[in-house]
C-alpha beads as a LAMMPS data file, in Angstrom:
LAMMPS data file: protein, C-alpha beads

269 atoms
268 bonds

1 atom types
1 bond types

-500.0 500.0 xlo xhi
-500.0 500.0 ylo yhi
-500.0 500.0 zlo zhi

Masses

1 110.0

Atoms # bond

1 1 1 248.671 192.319 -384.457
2 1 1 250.864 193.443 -381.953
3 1 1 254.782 192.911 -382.853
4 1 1 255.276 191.187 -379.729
5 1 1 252.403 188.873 -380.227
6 1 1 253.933 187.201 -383.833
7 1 1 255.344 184.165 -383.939
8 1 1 258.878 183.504 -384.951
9 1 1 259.312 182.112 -388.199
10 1 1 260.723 179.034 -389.317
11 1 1 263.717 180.021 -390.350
12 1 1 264.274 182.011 -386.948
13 1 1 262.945 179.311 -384.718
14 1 1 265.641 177.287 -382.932
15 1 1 266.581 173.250 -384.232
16 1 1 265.911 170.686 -381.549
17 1 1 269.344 170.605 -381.181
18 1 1 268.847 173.967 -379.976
19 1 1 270.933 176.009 -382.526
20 1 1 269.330 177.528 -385.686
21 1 1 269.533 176.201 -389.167
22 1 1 271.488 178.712 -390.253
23 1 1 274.313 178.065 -387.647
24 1 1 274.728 174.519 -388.212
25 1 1 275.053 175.046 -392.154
26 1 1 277.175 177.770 -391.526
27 1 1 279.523 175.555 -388.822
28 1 1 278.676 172.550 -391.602
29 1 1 280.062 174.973 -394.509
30 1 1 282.987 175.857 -392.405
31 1 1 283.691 172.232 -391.852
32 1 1 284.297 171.167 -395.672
33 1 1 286.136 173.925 -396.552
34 1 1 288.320 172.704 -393.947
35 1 1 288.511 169.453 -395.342
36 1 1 289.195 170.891 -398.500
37 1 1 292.119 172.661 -396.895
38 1 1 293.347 169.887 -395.605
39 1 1 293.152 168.014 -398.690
40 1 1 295.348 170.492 -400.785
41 1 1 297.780 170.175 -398.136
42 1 1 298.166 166.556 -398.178
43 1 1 298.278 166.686 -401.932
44 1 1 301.199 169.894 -401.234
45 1 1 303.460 167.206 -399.389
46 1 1 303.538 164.167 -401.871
47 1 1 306.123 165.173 -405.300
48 1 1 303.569 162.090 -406.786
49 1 1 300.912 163.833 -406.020
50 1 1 302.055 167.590 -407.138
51 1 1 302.935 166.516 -410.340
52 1 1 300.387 164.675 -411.289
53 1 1 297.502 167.512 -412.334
54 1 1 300.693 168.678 -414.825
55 1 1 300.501 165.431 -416.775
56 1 1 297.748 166.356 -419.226
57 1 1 298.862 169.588 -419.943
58 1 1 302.238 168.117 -420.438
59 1 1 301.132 165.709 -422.904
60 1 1 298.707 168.197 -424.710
61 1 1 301.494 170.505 -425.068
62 1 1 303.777 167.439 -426.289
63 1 1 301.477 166.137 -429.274
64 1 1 300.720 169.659 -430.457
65 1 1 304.552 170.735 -430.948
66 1 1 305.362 167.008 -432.582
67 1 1 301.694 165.451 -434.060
68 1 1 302.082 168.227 -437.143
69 1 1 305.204 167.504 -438.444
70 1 1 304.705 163.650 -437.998
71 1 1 301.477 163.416 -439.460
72 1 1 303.100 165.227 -442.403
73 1 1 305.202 163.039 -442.443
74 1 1 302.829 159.808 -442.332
75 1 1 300.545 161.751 -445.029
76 1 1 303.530 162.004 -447.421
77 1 1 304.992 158.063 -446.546
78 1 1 301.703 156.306 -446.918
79 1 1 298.980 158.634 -447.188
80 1 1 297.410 158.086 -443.934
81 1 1 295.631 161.294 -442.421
82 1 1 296.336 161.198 -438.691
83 1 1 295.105 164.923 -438.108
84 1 1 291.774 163.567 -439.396
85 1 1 291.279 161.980 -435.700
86 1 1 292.497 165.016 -433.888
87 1 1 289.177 165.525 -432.953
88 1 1 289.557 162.147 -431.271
89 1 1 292.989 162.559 -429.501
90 1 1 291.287 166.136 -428.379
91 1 1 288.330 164.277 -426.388
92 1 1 290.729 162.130 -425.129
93 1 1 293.178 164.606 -423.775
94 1 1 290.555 166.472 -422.345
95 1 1 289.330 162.561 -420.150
96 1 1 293.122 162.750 -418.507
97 1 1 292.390 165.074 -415.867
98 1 1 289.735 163.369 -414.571
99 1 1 291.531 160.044 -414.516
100 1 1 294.705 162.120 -413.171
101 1 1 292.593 163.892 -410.403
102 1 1 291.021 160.734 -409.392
103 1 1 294.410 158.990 -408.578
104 1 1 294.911 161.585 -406.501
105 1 1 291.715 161.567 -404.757
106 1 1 292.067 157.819 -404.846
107 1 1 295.251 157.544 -403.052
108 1 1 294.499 160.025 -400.238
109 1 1 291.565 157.905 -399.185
110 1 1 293.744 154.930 -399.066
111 1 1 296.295 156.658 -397.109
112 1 1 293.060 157.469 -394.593
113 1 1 292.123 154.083 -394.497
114 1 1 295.917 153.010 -393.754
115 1 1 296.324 155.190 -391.105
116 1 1 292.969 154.738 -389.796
117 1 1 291.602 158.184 -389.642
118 1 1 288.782 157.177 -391.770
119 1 1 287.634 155.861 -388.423
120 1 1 286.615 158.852 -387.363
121 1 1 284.885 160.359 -390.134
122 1 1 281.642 159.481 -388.873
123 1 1 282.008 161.697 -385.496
124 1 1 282.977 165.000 -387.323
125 1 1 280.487 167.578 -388.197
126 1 1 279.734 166.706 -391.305
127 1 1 280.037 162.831 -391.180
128 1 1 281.497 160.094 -393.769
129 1 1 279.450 161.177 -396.475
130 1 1 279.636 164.397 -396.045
131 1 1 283.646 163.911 -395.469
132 1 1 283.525 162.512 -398.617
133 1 1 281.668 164.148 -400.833
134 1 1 283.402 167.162 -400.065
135 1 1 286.540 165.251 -401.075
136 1 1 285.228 164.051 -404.040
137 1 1 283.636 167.367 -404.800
138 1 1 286.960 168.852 -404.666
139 1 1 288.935 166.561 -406.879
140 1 1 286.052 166.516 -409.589
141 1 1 285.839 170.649 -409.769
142 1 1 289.526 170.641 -410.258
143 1 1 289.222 167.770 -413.408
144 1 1 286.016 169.948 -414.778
145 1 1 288.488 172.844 -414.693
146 1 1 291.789 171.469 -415.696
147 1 1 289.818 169.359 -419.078
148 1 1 288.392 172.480 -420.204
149 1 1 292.253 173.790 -420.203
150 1 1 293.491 170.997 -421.609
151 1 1 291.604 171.161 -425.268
152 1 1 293.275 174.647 -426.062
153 1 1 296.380 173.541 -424.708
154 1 1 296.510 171.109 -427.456
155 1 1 295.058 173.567 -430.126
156 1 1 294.087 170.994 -433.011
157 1 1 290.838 169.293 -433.078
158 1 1 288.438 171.619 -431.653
159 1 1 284.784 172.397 -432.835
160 1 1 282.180 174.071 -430.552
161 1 1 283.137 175.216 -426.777
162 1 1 280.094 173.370 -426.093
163 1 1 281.761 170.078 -427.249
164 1 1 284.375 170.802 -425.237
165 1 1 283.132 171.310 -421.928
166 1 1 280.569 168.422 -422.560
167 1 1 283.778 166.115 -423.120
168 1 1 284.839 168.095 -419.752
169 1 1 281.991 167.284 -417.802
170 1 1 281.548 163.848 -418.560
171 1 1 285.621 163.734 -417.625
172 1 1 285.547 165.508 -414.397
173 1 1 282.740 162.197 -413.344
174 1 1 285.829 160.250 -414.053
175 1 1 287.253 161.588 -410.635
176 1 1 285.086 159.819 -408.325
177 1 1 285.081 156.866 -410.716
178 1 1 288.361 156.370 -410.027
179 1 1 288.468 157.708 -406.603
180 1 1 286.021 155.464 -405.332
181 1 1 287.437 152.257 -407.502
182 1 1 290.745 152.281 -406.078
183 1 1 289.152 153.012 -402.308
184 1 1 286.825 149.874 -403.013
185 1 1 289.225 147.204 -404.140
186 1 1 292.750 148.231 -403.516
187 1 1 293.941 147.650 -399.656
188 1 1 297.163 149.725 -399.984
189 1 1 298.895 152.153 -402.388
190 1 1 300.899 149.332 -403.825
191 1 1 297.766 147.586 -405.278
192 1 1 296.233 150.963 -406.311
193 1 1 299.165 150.753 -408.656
194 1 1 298.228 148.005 -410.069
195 1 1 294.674 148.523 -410.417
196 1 1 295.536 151.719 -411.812
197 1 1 297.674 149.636 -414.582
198 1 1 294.425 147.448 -415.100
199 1 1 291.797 150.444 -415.432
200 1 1 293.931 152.477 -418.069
201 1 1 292.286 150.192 -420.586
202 1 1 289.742 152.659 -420.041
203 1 1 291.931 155.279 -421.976
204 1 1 291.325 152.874 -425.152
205 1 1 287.966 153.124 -424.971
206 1 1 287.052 156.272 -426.867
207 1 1 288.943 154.321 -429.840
208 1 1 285.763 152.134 -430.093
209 1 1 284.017 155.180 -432.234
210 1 1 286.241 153.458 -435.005
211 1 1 285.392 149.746 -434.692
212 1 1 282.198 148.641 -436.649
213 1 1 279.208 147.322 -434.812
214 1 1 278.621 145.546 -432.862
215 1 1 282.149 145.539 -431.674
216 1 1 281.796 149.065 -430.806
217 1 1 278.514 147.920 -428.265
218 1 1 281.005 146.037 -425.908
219 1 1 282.270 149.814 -425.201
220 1 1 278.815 151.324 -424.443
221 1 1 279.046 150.840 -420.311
222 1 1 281.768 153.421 -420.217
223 1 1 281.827 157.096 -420.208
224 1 1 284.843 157.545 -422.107
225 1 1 283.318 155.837 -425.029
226 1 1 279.803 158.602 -425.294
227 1 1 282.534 161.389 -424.519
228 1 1 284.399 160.525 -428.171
229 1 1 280.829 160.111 -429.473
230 1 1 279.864 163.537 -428.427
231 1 1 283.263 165.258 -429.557
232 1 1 282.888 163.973 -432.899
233 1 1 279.743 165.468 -432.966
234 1 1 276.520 163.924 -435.688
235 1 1 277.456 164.295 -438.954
236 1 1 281.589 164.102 -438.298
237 1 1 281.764 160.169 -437.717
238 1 1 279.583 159.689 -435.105
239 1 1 275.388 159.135 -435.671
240 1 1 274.750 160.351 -432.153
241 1 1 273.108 163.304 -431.249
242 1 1 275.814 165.453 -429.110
243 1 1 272.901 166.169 -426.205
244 1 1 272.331 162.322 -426.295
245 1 1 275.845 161.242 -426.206
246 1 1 276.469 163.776 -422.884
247 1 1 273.143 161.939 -421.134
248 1 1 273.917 158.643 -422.161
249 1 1 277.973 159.436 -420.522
250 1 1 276.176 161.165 -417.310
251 1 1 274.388 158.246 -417.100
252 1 1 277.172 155.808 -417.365
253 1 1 278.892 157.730 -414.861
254 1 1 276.260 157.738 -412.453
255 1 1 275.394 153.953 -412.876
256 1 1 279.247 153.379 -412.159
257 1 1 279.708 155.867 -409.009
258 1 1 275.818 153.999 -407.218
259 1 1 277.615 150.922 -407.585
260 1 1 281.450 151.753 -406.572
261 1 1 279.801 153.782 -403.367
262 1 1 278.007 150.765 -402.392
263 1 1 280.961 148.703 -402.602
264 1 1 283.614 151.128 -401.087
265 1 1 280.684 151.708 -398.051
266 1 1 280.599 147.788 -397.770
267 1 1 284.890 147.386 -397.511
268 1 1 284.562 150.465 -394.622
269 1 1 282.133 149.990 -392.777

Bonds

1 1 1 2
2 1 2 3
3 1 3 4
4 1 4 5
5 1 5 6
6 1 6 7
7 1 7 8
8 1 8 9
9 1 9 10
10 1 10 11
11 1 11 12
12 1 12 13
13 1 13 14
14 1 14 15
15 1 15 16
16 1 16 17
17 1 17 18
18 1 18 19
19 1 19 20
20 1 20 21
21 1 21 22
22 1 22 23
23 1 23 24
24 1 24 25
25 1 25 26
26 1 26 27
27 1 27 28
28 1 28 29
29 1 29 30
30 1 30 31
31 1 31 32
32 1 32 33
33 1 33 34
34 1 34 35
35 1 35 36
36 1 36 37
37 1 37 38
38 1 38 39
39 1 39 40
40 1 40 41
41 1 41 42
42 1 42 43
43 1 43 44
44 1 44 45
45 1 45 46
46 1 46 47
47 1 47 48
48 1 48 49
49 1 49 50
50 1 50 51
51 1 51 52
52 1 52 53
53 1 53 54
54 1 54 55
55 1 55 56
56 1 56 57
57 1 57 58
58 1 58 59
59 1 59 60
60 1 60 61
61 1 61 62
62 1 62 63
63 1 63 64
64 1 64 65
65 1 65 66
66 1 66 67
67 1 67 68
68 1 68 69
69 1 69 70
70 1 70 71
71 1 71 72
72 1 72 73
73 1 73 74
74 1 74 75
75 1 75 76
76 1 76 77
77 1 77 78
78 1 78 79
79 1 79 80
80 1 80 81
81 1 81 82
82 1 82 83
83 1 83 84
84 1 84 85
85 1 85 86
86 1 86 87
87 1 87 88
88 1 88 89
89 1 89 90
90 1 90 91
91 1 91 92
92 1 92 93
93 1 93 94
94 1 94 95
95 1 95 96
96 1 96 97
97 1 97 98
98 1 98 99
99 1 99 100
100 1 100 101
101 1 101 102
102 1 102 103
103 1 103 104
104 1 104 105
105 1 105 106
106 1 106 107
107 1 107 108
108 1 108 109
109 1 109 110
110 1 110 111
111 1 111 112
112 1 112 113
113 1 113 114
114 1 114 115
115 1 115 116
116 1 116 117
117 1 117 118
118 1 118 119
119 1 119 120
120 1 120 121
121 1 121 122
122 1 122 123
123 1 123 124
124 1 124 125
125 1 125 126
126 1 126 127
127 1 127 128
128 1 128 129
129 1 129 130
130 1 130 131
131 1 131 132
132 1 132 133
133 1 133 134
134 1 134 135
135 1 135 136
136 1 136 137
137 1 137 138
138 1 138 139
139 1 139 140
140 1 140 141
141 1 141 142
142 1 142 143
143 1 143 144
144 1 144 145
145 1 145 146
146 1 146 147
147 1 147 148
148 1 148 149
149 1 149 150
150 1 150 151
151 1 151 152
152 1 152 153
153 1 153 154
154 1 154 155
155 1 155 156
156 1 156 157
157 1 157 158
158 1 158 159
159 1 159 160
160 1 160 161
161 1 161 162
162 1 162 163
163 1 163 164
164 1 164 165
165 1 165 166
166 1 166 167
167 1 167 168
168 1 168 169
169 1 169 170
170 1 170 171
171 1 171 172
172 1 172 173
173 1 173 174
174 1 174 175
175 1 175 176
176 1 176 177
177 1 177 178
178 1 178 179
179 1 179 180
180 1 180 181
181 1 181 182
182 1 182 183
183 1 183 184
184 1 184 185
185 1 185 186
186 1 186 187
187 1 187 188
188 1 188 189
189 1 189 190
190 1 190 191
191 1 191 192
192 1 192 193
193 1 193 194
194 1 194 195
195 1 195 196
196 1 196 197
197 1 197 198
198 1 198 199
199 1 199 200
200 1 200 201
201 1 201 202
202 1 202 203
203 1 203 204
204 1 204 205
205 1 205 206
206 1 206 207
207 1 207 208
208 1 208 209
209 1 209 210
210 1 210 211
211 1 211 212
212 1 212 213
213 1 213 214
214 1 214 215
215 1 215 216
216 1 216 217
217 1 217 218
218 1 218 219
219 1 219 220
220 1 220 221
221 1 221 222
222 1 222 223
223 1 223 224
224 1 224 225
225 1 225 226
226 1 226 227
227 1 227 228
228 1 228 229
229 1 229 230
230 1 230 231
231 1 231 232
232 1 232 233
233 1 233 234
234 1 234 235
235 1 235 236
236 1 236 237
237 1 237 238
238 1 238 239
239 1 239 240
240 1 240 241
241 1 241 242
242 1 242 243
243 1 243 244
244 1 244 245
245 1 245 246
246 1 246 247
247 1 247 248
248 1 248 249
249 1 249 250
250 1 250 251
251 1 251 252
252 1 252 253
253 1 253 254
254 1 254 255
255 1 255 256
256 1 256 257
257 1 257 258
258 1 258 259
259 1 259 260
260 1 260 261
261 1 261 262
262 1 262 263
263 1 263 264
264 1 264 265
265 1 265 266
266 1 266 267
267 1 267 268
268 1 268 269
């Protein structure tokens, strides 16, 4: 067949819109990574929001210069072991920058709504849930990151890497948990605040591995609770498989983010 006689393939043939696929992921990739730029300059102009990613390194940093001596301490006054549940404290360390990250995330898209540019999400190029997402996106990478940090910051605690990033997986879902919360039932920054103040009952719930059943069921909805199960690992206080624990805390998460979506799309639109 003659070269000039083949037909164009797929790939090269033109979209209805009358660009190629190529160019409109291209101009679509282009888009969210200007979002993202935009987003790390926003967070580059609050002090709230430019300290906050430092908090759980802070506080890992904190507990492993004074949890030593004062567990020695404990050991010696009562005979308590609190380094026997730095395994615990580890997992939950590595949950803060997803809860920290999410703030963040949270309060930009409450500052959007505020000021109304939210409006207009739907007219750029890669519309409110692509706006969104790549927000969201974002904020969660930089939890994933930070949590798998944190646990070496701290230094006491830690088993397998694998354990570790599972906890930091299952953590870095906590972004758009609370991202998507605070965008769904706060109307300003000043009730964020206090929702935030109502949802860090969350942080207790990776203490449930301790409570006898069936108290510890009433903490089985939440992530934070199959992220201590998987850090302790089967066989070091918890009778969970690790691989079960992480898919039982993905699924948590998702089951949270359908509904919080459906409720934040609800309040926008």
């Amino acid at each position: 067949m003659r070269s000039h006689d083949r037909r164009p393939a797929a790939a090269d043939r033109p979209s209805p819109s009358g660009t190629r696929p190529s160019a409109t992921g291209a101009r679509l990739a282009a888009a969210e990574a200007r979002l993202v730029a935009a987003d790390l300059r926003l967070v580059g102009r609050d002090p709230l929001l430019c300290v906050m990613p430092f908090v759980p390194f802070l506080a890992a940093v904190a507990l492993r210069l004074i949890l030593p001596p004062l567990a020695a301490f404990i050991a010696k006054a009562t005979g308590f072991e609190p380094l026997g549940y730095a395994a615990l404290i580890r997992a939950v360390l590595i949950l803060f920058p997803g809860t920290f990250f999410g703030m963040m995330s949270g309060f930009l898209l409450l500052d959007d709504r505020d000021d109304g540019v939210s409006a207009y999400w739907s007219v750029s190029p890669v519309g409110r849930s692509g706006y969104l997402a790549a927000r969201l996106a974002l904020f969660s990478a930089a939890a994933l990151i930070a949590g798998l940090a944190v646990g070496p910051a701290f230094g006491l605690g830690g088993r397998a890497f694998a354990l570790d990033a599972g906890v930091a997986v299952v953590g870095a879902m906590q972004a758009p948990f609370f991202a998507l919360f605070l965008a769904a039932f706060a109307s300003d920054k000043v009730e964020g605040l206090a929702t935030l103040k109502a949802l860090s009952a969350l942080d207790l719930a990776p203490l449930a591995v301790l409570l006898p059943m069936p108290a510890r069921a009433l903490a089985w909805p939440f992530p934070q609770y199959w992220a201590a199960e998987l850090a302790l690992g089967q066989g070091t206080g918890s009778a969970v498989h690790p691989l079960a624990a992480l898919g039982l805390g993905l699924a948590a998460s998702a089951a949270w983010l359908a509904f919080l979506y459906a409720r934040y799309r609800r309040r926008v639109d």
